[in-house]
C-alpha positions as CSV (number, residue, x, y, z in Angstrom):
1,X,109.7,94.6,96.7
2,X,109.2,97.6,94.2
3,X,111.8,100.1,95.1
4,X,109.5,102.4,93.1
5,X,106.2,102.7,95.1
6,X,108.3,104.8,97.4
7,X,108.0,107.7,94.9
8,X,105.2,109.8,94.9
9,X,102.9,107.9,92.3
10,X,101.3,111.0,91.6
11,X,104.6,111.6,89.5
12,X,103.7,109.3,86.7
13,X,101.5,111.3,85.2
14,X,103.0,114.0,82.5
15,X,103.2,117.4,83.8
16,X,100.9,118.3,80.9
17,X,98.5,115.8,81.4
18,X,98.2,117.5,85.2
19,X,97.5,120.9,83.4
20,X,95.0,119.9,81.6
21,X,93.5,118.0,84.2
22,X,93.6,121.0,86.5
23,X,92.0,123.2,83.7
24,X,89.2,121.0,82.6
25,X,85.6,121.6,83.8
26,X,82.4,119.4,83.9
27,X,82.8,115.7,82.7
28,X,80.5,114.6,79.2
29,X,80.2,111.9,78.1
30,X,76.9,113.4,75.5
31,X,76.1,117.1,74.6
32,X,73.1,117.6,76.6
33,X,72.6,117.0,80.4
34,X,70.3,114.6,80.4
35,X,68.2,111.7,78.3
36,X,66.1,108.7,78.0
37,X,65.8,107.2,74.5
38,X,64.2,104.2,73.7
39,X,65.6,102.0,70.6
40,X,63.3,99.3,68.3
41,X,65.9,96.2,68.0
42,X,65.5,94.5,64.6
43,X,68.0,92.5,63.3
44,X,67.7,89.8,60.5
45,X,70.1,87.3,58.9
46,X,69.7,84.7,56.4
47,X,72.3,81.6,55.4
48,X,71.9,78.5,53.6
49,X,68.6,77.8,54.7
50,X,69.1,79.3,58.1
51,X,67.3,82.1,59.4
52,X,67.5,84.2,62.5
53,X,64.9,87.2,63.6
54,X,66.2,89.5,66.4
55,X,63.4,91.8,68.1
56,X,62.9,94.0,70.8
57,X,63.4,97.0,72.8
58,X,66.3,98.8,74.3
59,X,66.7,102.2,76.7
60,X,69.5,104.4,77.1
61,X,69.3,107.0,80.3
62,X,71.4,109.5,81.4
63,X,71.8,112.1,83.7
64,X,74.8,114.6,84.8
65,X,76.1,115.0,81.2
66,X,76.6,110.9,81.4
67,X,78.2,110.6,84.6
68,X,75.7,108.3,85.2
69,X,74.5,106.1,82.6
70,X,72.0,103.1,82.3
71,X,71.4,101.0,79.5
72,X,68.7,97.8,78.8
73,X,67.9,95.8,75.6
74,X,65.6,93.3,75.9
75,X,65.1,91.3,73.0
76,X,64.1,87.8,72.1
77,X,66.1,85.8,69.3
78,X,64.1,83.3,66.8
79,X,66.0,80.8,64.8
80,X,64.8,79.1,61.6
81,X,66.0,76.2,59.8
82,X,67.6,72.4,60.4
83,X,66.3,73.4,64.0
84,X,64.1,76.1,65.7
85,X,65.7,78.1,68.5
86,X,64.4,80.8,70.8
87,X,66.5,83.1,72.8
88,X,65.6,85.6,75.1
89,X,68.0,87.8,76.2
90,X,68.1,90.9,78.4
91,X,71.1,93.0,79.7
92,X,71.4,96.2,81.9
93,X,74.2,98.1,83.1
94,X,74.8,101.0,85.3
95,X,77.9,103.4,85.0
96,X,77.4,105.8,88.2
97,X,80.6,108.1,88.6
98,X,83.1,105.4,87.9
99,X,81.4,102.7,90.0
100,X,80.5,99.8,87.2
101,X,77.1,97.5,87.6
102,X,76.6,94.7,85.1
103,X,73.0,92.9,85.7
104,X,73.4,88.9,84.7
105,X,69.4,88.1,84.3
106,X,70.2,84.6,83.5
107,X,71.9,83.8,86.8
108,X,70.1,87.0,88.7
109,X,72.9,88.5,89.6
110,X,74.9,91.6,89.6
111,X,78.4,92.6,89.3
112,X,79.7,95.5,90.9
113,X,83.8,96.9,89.6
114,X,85.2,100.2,89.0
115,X,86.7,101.8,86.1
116,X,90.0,103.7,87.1
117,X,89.8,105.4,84.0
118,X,86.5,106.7,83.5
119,X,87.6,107.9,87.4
120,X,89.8,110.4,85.6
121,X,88.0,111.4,83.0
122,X,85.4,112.5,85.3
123,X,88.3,114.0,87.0
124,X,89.7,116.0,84.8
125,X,86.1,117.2,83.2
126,X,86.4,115.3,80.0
127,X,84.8,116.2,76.9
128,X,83.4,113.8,75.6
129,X,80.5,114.8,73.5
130,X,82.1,114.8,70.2
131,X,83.4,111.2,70.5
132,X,81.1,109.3,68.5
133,X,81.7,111.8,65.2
134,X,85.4,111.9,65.9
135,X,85.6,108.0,66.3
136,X,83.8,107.8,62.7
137,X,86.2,110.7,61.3
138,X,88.6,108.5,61.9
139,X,87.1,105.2,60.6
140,X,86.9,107.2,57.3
141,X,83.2,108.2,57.2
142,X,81.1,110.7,55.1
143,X,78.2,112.6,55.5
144,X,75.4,111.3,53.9
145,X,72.5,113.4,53.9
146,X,69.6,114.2,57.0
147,X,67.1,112.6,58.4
148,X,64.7,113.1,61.3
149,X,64.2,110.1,63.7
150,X,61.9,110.5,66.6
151,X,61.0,113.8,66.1
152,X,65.0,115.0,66.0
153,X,66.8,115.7,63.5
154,X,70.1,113.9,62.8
155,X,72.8,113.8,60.3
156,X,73.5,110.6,58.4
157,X,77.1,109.1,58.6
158,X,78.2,106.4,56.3
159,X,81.3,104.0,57.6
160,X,82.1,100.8,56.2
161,X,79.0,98.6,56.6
162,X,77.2,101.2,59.1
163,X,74.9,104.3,58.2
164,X,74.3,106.3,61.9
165,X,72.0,109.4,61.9
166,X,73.3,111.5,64.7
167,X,71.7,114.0,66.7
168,X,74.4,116.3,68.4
169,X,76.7,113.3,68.5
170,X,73.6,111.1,69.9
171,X,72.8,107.9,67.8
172,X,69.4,108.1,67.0
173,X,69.6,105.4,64.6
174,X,72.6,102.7,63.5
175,X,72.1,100.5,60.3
176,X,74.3,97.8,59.9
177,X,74.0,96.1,56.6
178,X,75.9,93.0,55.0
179,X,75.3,90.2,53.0
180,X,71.9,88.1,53.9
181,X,72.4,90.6,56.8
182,X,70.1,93.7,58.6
183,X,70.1,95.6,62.0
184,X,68.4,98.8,62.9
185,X,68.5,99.9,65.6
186,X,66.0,102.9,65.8
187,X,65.2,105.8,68.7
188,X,61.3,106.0,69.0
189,X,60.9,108.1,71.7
190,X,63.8,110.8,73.3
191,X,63.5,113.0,75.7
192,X,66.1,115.7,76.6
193,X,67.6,117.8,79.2
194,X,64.9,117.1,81.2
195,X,64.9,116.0,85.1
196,X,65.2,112.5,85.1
197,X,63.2,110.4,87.6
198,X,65.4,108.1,90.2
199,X,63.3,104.8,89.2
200,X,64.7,104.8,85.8
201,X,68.2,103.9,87.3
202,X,66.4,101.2,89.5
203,X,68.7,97.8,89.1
204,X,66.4,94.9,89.8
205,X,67.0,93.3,93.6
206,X,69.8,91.0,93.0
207,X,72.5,89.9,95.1
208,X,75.7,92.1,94.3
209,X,79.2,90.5,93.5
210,X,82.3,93.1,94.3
211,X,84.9,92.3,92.1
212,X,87.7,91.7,94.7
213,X,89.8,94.4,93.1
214,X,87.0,97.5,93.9
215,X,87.0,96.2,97.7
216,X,90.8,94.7,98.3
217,X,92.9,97.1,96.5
218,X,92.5,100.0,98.9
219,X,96.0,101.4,97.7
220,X,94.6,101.5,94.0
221,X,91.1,103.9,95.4
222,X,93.7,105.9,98.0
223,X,95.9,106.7,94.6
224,X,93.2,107.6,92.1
225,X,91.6,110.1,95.4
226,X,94.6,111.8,96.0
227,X,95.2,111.9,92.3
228,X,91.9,113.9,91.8
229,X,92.7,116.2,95.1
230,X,95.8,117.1,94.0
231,X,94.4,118.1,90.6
232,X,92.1,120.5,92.4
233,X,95.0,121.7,94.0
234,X,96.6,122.5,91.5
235,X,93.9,124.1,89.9
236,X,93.3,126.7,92.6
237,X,97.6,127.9,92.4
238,X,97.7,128.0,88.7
239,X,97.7,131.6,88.6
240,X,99.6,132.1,91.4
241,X,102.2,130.0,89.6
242,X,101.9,131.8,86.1
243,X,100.1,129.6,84.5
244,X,96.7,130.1,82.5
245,X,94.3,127.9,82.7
246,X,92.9,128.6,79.2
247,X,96.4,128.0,77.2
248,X,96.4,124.4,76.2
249,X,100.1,124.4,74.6
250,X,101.3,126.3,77.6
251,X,105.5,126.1,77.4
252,X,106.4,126.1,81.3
253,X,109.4,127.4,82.9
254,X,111.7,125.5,84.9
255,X,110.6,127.0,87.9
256,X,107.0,126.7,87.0
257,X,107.6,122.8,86.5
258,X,109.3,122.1,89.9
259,X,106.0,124.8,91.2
260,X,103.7,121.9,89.5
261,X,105.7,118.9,90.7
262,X,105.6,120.0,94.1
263,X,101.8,121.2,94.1
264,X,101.3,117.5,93.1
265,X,102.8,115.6,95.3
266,X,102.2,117.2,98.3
267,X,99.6,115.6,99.5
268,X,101.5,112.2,99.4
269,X,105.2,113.5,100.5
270,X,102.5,114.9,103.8
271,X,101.8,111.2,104.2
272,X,105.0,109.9,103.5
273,X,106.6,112.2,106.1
274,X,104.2,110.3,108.7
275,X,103.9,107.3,107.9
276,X,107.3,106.0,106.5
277,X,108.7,105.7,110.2
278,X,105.8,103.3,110.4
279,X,106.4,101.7,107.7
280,X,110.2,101.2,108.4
281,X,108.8,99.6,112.0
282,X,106.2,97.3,110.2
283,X,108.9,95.9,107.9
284,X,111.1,95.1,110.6
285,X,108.6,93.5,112.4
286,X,107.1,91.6,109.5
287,X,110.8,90.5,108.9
288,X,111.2,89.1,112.2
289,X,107.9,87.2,112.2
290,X,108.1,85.1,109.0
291,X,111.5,83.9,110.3
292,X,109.6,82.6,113.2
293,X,106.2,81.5,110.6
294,X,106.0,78.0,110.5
295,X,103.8,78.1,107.5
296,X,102.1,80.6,104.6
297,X,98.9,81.3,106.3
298,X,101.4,82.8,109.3
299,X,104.1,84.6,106.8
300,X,101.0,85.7,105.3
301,X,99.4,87.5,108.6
302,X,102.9,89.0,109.0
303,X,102.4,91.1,106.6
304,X,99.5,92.6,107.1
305,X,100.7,95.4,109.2
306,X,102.5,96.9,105.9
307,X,99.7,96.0,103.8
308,X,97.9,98.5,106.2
309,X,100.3,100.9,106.0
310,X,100.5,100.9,102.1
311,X,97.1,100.9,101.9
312,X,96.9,104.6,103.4
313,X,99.8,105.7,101.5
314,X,98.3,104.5,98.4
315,X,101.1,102.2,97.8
316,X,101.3,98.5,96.3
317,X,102.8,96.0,98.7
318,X,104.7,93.0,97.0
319,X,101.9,89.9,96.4
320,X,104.0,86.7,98.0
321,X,102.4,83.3,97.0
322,X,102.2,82.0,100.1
323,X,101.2,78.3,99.1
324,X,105.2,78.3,97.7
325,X,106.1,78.9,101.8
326,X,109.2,76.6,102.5
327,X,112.7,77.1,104.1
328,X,113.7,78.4,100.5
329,X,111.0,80.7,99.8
330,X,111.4,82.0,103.3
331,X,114.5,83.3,102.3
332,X,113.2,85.0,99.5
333,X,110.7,86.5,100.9
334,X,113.5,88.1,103.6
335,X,115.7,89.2,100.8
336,X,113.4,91.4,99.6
337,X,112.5,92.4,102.8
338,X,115.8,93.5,103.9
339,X,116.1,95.2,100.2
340,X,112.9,97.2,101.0
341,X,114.0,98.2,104.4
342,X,117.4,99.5,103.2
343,X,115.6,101.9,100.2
344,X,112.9,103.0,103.0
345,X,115.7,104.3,105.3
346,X,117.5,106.2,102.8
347,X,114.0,107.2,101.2
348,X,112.7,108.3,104.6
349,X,115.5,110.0,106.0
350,X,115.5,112.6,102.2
351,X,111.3,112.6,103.2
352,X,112.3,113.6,106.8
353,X,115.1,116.3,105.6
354,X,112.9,117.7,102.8
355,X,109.5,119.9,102.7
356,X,109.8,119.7,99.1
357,X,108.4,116.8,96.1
358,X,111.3,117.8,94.2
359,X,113.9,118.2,97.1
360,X,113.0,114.9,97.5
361,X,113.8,113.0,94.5
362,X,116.5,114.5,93.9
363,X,117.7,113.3,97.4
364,X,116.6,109.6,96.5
365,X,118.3,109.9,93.0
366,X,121.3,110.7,94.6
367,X,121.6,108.2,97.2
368,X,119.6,104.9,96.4
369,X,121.7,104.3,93.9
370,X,124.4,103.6,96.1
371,X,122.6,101.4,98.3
372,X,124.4,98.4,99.5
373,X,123.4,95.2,101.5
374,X,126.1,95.2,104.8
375,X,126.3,92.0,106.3
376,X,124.3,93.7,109.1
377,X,121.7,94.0,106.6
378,X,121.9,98.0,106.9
379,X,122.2,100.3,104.3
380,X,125.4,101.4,102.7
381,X,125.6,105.4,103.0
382,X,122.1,105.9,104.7
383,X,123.8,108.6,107.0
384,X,125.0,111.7,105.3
């Protein structure tokens, strides 16, 4: 196992990444709070006596600055030439505070994940607004002109192949032109910062799949929540530290860093100090069960007392493939078992002795790396 995951995760993250976590405010994903714009689809291509017609409609609705977020197209596809075709195709999806829904009409269906990192954008009170210009700033594009679409006016953008009138960063029309090639997509109706009515988030009554990794990787959701606590922790000592929320290029003091690193990892070293005797008992007695398992699906149920365990910490257990379960992987699996157990003792006992995050590591730094493998299987210089 990962000698790692007994670190506060929490530490991964930059120390000024945390600040300006801590001093962000309201998540935005668009400029105003809330929206429903409906888009004419029309899209033609033309190729060696080959012809293809692409119409219909498509909505975009969002409330909460874009926390949540639906969008729709529904549009039907007509092919011309050695052979007449007719597609219809219609797609929905539902962003609602990190929680993903993707609607699969053909199979009626829907697919439920999460997206960890949209979790901390919301966190940390993104700003996203200005994305769409900066995105096309940095494709190389120019201003080209005004317009007014839907009643709004917009600014035109020309990049590459694309010309996109934007209002406040909103798409409001896109133009994609090529070669025997045209799309437009064009708002006809927008409404803003106006309350938006619950039925226009409405998915249709399908049976929902949960990607396994939204439901089974409980450690992954504990991290990301005590990620975002500890943020608003920190955010309520800043000042108390020294440290101004409004300064984005803030240069920190020694002390004020170890002040952050131990504001952060609080929460979990608070876990830690209860739960790592736990832990230290479940590995033993996961130890002493597979070398009684007479197959995978047992070694496998062994484990699941640590699996528990980690899951409250926040912490990723080792994934064993079980269907390898012989004599020799047996003894794999108890090597790094016993390797585990010996870091957790000399983790634990620094996580026992010391109130601080950075006491801490420093204690782990110091000793770990002398950790040896006794015959006994205990840990070289786990006693001080």
């Amino acid at each position: 196992m990962d000698r790692k995951r007994l670190f506060p995760s929490l530490l991964i993250f930059p120390i000024a990444m945390s600040l300006t976590l801590a001093a962000a405010g309201v998540y935005k994903r668009y400029p105003v709070k809330s929206g429903i714009i409906y888009y004419d689809i029309n899209t033609t291509g033309q190729s060696d006596g080959f012809s293809t017609h692409t119409s219909g409609i498509a909505r975009l609705v969002f409330d909460h600055w874009g926390a949540r977020e639906l969008k729709e197209e529904d549009a039907t596809e007509v092919q011309k030439g050695d052979y007449n075709e007719t597609h219809d195709r219609h797609t929905m999806s539902l962003q609602d505070n990190g929680t993903i829904y993707t609607v699969d009409y053909d199979d009626r269906s829907i697919f439920k994940t999460r997206d960890r990192n949209l979790d901390l954008s919301i966190a940390q009170g993104a700003d996203l607004s200005n994305e769409s210009i900066d995105l096309i700033k940095e494709m190389k594009g120019v201003k080209d002109g005004n317009d007014t679409v839907a009643g709004f006016p917009c600014q035109i953008w020309k990049v590459k192949d694309q010309s996109i009138c934007l209002y406040k960063g909103i798409p409001l029309r896109i133009v994609v032109e090529g070669p025997g090639f045209h799309s437009e997509r064009k708002a006809v109706r927008v409404v803003l910062n106006q309350p938006i009515p619950e039925d226009q988030f409405k998915l249709p009554d399908f049976p929902i799949t949960v990607d396994e990794e939204y439901t089974s990787n409980a450690a992954a959701e504990t991290r990301t929540e005590d990620y975002i606590a500890s943020i608003h922790d920190l955010k309520a000592k800043m000042k108390s530290i020294g440290i101004s929320p409004d300064e984005e290029n803030e240069t920190l003091t020694p002390e004020q860093e170890k002040a952050v690193i131990n504001t952060l990892g609080a929460r979990y070293l608070k876990k830690q100090k209860r739960l790592l005797p736990k832990l230290l008992v479940a590995l033993q007695g996961a130890k002493e069960c597979i070398q009684k398992a007479q197959n995978g699906k047992e070694a496998e149920a062994c484990i699941d007392p640590v699996n528990r365990i980690d899951e409250e910490l926040g912490d990723k257990t080792e994934n064993f493939d079980y269907a390898k379960f012989n004599d020799e992987y047996r003894k794999q699996i108890l090597q790094s078992l016993d390797q585990e157990i010996n870091y957790l003792k000399v983790t634990n006992e620094c996580v026992q002795k010391h109130d601080q995050t950075t006491d801490v590591i420093l204690c782990t730094e110091g000793n770990l790396g002398d950790v040896e493998k006794t015959p006994n299987g205990e840990a070289k210089g786990e006693r001080q």
